[in-house]
C-alpha positions in Angstrom: 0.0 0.0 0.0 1.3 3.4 -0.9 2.0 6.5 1.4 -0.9 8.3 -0.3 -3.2 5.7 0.6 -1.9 5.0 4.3 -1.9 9.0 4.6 -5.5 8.7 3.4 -7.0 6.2 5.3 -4.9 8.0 8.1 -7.5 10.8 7.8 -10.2 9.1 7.4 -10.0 7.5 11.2 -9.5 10.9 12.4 -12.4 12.2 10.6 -14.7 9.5 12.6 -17.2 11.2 15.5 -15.1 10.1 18.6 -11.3 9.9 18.2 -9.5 7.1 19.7 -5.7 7.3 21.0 -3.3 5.2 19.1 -3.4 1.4 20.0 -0.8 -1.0 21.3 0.3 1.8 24.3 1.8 0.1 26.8 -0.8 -0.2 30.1 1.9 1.4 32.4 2.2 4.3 29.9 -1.1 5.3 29.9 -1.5 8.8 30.9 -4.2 9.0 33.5 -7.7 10.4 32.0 -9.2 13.9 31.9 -12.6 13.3 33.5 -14.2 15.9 31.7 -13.2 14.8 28.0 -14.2 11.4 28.6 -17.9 12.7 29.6 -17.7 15.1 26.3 -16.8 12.1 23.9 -19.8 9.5 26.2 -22.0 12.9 25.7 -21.7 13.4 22.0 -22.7 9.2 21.5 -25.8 9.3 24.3 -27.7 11.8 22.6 -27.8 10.5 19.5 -27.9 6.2 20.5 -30.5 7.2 22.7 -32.9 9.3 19.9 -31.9 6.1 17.6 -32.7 3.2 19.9 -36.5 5.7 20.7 -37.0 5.5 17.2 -36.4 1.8 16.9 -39.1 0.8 19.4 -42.0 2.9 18.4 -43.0 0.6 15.2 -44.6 -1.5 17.9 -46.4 1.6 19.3 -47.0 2.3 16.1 -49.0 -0.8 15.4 -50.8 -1.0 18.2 -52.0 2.8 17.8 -52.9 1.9 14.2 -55.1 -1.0 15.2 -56.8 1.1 18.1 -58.5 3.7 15.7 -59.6 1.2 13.1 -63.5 1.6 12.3 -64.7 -2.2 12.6 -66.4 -3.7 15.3 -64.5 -5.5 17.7 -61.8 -3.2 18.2 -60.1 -4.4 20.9 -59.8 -7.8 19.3 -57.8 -6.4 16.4 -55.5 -4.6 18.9 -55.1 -7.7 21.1 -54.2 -9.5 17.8 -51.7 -6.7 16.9 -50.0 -6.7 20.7 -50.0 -10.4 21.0 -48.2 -10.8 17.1 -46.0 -7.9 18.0 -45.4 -9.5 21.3 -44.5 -12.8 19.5 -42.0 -10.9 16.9 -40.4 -9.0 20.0 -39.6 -12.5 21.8 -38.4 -14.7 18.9 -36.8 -12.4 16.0 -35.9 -9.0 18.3 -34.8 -10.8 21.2 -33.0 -13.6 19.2 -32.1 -12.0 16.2 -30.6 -8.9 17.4 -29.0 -10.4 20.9 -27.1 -12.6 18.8 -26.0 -9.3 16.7 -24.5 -8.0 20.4 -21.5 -9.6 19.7 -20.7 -6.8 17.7 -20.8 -4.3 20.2 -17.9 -6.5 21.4 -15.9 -7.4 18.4 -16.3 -4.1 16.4 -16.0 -1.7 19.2 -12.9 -3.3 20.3 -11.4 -4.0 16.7 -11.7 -0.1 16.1 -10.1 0.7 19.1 -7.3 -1.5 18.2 -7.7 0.1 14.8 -8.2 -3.3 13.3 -10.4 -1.7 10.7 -10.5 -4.6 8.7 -11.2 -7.1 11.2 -14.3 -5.1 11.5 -15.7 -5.7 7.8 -14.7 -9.5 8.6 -16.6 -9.1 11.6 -19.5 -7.9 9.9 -19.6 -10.5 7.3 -19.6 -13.2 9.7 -22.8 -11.5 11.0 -24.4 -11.9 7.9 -24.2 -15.5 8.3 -25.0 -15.9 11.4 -28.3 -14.1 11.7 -29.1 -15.5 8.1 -29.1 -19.4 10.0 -31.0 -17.3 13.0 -33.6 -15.9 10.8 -35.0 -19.8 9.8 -36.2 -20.9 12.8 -37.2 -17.5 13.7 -39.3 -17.5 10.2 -40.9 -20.8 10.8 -41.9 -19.8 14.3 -43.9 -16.4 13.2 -45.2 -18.2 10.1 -47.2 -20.7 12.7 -48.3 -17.9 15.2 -51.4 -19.1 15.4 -51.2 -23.1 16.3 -48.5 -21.6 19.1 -50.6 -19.5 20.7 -53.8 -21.6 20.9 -51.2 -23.7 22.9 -50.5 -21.4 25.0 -54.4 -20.8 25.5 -54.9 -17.6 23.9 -58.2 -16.6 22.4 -59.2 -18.3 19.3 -60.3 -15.2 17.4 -57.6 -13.1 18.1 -55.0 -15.9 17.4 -57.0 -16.5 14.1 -56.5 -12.6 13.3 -53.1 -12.6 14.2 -51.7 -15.6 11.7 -51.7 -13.4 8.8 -50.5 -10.1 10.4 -47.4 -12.3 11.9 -46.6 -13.5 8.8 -46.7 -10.3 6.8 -43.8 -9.0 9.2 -41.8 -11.0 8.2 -40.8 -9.6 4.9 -39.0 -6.6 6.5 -37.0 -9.2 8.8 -33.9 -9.9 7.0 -33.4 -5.8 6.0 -33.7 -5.0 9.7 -31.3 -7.6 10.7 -29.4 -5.9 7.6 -29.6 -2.4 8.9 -29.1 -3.4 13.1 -25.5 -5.0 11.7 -24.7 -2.3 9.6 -25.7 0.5 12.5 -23.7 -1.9 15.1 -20.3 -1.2 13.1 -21.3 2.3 12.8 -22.0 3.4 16.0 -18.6 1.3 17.5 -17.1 3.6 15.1 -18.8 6.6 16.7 -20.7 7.8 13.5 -24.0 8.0 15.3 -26.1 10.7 13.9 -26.8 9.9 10.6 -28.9 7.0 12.2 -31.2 8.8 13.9 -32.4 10.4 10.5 -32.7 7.0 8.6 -34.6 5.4 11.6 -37.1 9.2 12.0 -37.5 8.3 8.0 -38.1 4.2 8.9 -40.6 5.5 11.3 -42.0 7.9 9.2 -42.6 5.1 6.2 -43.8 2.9 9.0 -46.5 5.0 10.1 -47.7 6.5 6.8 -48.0 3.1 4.5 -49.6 1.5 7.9 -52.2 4.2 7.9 -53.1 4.5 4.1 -53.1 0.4 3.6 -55.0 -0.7 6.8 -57.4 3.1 6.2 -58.1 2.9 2.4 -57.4 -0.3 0.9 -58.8 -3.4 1.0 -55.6 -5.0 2.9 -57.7 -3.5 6.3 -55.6 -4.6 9.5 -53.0 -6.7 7.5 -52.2 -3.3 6.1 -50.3 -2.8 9.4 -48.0 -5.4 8.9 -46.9 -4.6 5.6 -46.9 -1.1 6.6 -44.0 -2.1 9.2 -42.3 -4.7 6.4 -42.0 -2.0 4.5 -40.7 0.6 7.6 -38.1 -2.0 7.5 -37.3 -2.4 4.2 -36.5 1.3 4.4 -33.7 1.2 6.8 -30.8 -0.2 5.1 -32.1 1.3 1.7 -31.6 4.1 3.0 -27.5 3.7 3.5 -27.2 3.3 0.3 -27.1 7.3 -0.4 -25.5 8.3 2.7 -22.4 5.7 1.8 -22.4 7.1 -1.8 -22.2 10.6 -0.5 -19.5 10.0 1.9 -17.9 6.7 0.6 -15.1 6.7 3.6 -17.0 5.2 5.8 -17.8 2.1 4.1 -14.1 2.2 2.7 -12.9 2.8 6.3 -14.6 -0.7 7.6 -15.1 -2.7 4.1 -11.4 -2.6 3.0 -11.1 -6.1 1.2 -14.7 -7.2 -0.2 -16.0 -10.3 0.7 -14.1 -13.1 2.4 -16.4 -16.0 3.2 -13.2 -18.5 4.2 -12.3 -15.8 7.0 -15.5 -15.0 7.9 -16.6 -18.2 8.6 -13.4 -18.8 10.6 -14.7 -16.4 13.0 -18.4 -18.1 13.4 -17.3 -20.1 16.6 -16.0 -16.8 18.1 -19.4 -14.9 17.2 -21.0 -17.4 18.7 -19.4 -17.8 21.7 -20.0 -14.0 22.6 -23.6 -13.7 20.7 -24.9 -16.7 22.0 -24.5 -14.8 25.5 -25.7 -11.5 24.4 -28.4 -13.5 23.0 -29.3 -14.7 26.6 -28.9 -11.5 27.9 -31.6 -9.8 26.0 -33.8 -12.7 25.5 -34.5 -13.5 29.7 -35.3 -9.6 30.4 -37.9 -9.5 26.8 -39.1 -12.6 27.8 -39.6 -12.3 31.9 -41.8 -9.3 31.0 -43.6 -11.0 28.6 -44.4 -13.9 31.3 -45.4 -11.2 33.8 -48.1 -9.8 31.3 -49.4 -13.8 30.7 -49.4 -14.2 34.3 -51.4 -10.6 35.0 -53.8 -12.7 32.3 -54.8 -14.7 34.4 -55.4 -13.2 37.9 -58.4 -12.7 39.3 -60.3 -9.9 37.6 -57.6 -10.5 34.9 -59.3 -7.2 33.1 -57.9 -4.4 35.7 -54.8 -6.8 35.7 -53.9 -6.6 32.7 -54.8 -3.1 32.1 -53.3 -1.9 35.1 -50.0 -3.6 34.0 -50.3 -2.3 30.3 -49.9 1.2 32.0 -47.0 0.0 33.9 -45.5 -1.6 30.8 -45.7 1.0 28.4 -43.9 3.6 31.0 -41.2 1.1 32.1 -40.7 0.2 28.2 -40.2 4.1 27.2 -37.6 5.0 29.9 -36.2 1.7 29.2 -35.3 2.5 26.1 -33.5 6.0 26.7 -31.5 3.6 29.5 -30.6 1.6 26.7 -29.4 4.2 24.7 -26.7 5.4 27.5 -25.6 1.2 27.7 -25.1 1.1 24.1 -22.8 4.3 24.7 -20.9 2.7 27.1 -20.6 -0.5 25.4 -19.0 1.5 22.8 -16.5 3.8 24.8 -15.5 0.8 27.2 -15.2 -1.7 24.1 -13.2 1.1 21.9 -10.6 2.1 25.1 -10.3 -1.7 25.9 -9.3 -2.4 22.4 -7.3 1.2 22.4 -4.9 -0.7 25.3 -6.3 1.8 27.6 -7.6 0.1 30.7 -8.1 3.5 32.9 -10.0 5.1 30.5 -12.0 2.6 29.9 -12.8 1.9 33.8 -13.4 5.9 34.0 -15.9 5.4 31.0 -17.9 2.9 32.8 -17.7 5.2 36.2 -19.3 8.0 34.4 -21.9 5.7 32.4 -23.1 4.7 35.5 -22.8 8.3 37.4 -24.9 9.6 34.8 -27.2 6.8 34.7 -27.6 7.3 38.6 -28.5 11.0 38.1 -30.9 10.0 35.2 -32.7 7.8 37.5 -33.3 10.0 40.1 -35.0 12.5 37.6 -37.2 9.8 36.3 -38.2 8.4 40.1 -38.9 11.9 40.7 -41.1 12.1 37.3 -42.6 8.6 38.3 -43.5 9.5 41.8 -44.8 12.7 41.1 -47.2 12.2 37.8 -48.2 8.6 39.0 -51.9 9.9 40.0 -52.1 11.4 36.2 -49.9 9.2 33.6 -52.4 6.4 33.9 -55.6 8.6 32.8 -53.8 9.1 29.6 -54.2 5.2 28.6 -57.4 4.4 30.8 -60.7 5.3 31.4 -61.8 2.7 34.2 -61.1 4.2 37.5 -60.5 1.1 39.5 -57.6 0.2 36.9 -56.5 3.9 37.2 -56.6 4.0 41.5 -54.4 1.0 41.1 -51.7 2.1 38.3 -51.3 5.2 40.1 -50.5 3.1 43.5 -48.0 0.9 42.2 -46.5 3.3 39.9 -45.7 5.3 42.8 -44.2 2.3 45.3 -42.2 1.5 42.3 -41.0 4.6 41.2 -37.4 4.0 43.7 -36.6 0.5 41.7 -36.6 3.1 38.6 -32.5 3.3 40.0 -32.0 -0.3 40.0 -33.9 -0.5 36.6 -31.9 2.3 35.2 -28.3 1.2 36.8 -29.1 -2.6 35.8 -29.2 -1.4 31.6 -26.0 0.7 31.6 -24.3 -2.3 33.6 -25.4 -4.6 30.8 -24.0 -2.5 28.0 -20.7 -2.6 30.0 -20.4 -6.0 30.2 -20.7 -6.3 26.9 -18.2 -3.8 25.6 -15.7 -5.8 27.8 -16.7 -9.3 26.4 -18.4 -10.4 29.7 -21.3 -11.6 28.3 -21.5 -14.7 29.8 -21.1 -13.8 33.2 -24.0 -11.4 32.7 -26.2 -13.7 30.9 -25.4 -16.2 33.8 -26.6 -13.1 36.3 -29.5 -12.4 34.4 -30.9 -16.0 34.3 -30.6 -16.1 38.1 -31.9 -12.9 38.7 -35.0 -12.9 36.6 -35.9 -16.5 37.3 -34.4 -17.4 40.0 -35.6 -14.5 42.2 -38.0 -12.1 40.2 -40.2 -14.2 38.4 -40.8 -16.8 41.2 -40.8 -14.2 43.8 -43.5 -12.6 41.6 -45.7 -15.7 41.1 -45.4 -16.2 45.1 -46.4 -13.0 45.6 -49.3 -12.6 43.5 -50.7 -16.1 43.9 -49.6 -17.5 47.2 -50.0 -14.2 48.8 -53.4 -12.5 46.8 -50.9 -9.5 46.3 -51.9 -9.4 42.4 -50.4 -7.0 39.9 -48.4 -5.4 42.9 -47.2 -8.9 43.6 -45.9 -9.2 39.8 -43.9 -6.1 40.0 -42.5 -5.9 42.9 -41.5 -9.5 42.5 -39.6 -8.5 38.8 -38.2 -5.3 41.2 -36.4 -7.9 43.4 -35.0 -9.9 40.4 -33.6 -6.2 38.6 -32.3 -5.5 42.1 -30.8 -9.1 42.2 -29.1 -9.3 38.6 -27.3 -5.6 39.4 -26.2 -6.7 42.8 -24.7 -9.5 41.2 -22.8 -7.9 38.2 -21.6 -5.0 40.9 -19.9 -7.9 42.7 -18.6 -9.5 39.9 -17.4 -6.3 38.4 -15.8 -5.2 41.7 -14.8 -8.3 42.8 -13.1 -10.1 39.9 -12.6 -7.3 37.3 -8.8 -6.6 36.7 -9.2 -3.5 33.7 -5.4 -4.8 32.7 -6.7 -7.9 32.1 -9.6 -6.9 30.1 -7.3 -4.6 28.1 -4.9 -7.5 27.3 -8.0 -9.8 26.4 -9.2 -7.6 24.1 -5.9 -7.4 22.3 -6.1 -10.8 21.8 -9.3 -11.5 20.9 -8.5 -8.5 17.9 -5.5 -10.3 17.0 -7.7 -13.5 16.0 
């Protein structure tokens, strides 16, 4: 390679959203951190993770909403049929699909860090694959909605409603698992805010084809589905322009073209680190999931499960700006670990969670304080209302553990502890939250109160559990030197 093309692509790292020091430093040599730079650079990737990672939940929302205001009889079956089908799709190809695709947030974030720029486009590749073999029994699963679910004793006519919306989501499947790969090596590159436009455009396509093809054509409630197909379908279409207007950043990851023989070399390593993620992200989707069967079939199961709709939709949407700060610090702890710089990254983490602590508070303040009126904005019963408003305002305090448990998560992974976490997770969630739940709203009579505050002890039991693992065992050195290995692959 020539000096004009090493001086090039030289430039071209420096040009990226977050620079990162020169690799290969030796640990000892590593200047210690300026606080306030490291919160600039975790600043200038939260704002714009978090708006993407909003945007990408609200096609569920979206659906939902969609089916609400159609004029047919029997509304509420049509949006049962639309939550239970979204519901279905969150705990098979979202869950599965894209936890798998969390290896990246390992391999890529670290890879760039080590400025292993080309490990990153093998990286990707071996993505492709892998979430191409996912995708089948994820297909075959969603293509048999209904049989599943009239196992698992839901309602005949809303399962029979929701066979062909399931399967007309499925189209858009394998361009979102396109687009989440492609936005993974983005964003551990720190280009970040040319997402959010693409997914404000996905959403915008989303909303507009679900409204004119369930509202005025003959498609009805199946137009919703194809609506978010095509919301889908939009996303990586639309890198196509931005990488033809600014062609060094694909150039800066996809140096070499395809290489199946070395992408397939790395599947058992993908695996190994998605097969965690995967875990990770599957036992939190799908121990709220259970909590919202379980509300289905307490006593008066009708305030239940519209009382813990409320609960759902508020924990789901500051979830989400949560996640956005772990994916952030995933990145900067990945990206330092790969750098060779073990106190930045450790001083990344600190801040993640500092912030995420300070976050928290706001929103248990928010929680506490509107709990008598966020629940008259989705109900009209006051019995479900009186009871929304109580245990939205007990729970509000978890709102810390909730908040502190994310951002831990997204550490974890940038350092390549996803098994540990995974391992936490399962514990937590099942061991303690979920039976605690069922003891508590069965055994006990506490009802939805007893749901949440059992899933309260299991958030509060997987953070306690990472905190001691991360204080106990963690040597940053050592997660430095692993991560100089595991780019050297």
């Amino acid at each position: 390679m020539d000096e004009q093309l090493l001086n090039k692509r030289s430039s071209e790292i420096n040009a990226s959203f977050v620079t990162i020091e020169s690799a290969g430093l030796d640990q000892h040599d590593e200047p210690d951190p300026q606080r306030m730079e490291e919160l600039r650079s975790l600043f200038k990737l939260v704002l714009p993770v978090t708006g993407t990672t909003i945007f990408e939940f609200l096609p569920g929302f979206v659906s939902i909403l969609l089916a609400g205001n159609m004029d047919v009889p029997d509304t509420q079956h049509y949006v049962d049929a639309a939550t239970i089908s979204v519901m279905l799709l969150n705990v098979t190809a979202l869950s599965l699909g894209l936890g798998l695709a969390s290896a990246l947030d390992t391999l890529c974030s670290q890879a760039y860090g080590a400025k292993k720029l080309e490990s990153i486009g093998i990286y990707f590749q071996t993505g492709i694959l892998s979430l191409s073999a996912d995708l089948v029994p994820i297909v075959v699963i969603n293509s048999f909605a209904e049989p599943i679910l009239n196992a698992l004793g839901q309602h005949a006519e809303i399962t029979h409603l929701s066979r062909d919306f399931s399967r007309l989501m499925l189209p858009g499947l394998p361009f979102l698992f396109l687009y989440e790969l492609v936005r993974k090596v983005m964003q551990t590159q720190n280009v970040v805010k040319p997402l959010v436009i693409i997914a404000v455009v996905g959403n915008i396509v989303n909303l507009a084809a679900g409204y004119v093809l369930a509202y005025h054509t003959s498609l009805g409630f199946n137009g919703i589905a194809v609506g978010r197909s095509l919301g889908n379908m939009t996303l990586p279409l639309l890198l196509v322009p931005y990488f033809w207007l600014r062609p060094e950043q694909l150039r800066q990851w996809w140096c070499n073209g395809w290489n199946l023989k070395e992408a397939f070399s790395h599947m058992g390593l993908f695996w190994r680190i998605g097969s965690s993620g995967m875990i990770m992200m599957s036992v939190e989707v799908w121990a709220f999931e259970i909590l919202s069967i379980m509300a289905g079939v307490l006593p008066n199961s009708v305030v239940a499960l519209a009382t813990h709709s409320v609960l759902m939709n508020v924990n789901v949407m500051l979830w989400t700006v949560f996640y956005g700060v772990a994916v952030s610090a995933s990145i900067r702890v990945g990206n330092c670990l790969g750098a060779n710089q073990p106190k930045k990254a450790k001083m990344a983490c600190n801040l993640a969670l500092a912030m995420t602590f300070g976050l928290s508070l706001v929103f248990m303040a928010l929680v506490f304080g509107l709990s008598d009126y966020i629940p008259k904005l989705f109900l009209s019963d006051q019995e479900s209302i009186d009871l929304a408003s109580k245990i939205m305002a007990a729970w509000s305090p978890l709102e810390i553990a909730d908040g502190l448990n994310a951002v831990m998560q997204g550490v974890f992974r940038g350092a390549g502890k996803q098994k540990p976490a995974a391992i936490a997770n399962v514990v937590g969630y099942y061991g303690g939250g979920i039976s605690l739940a069922a003891i508590l709203a069965f055994a006990l009579d506490q009802g939805v109160e007893g749901l949440w505050f059992g899933i309260g002890f299991g958030i509060v039991a997987t953070l306690a559990a990472m905190a001691f693992m991360m204080l106990r065992y963690w040597k940053w050195d050592q997660l430095a030197a692993d991560a100089l290995k595991r780019t050297e692959r």
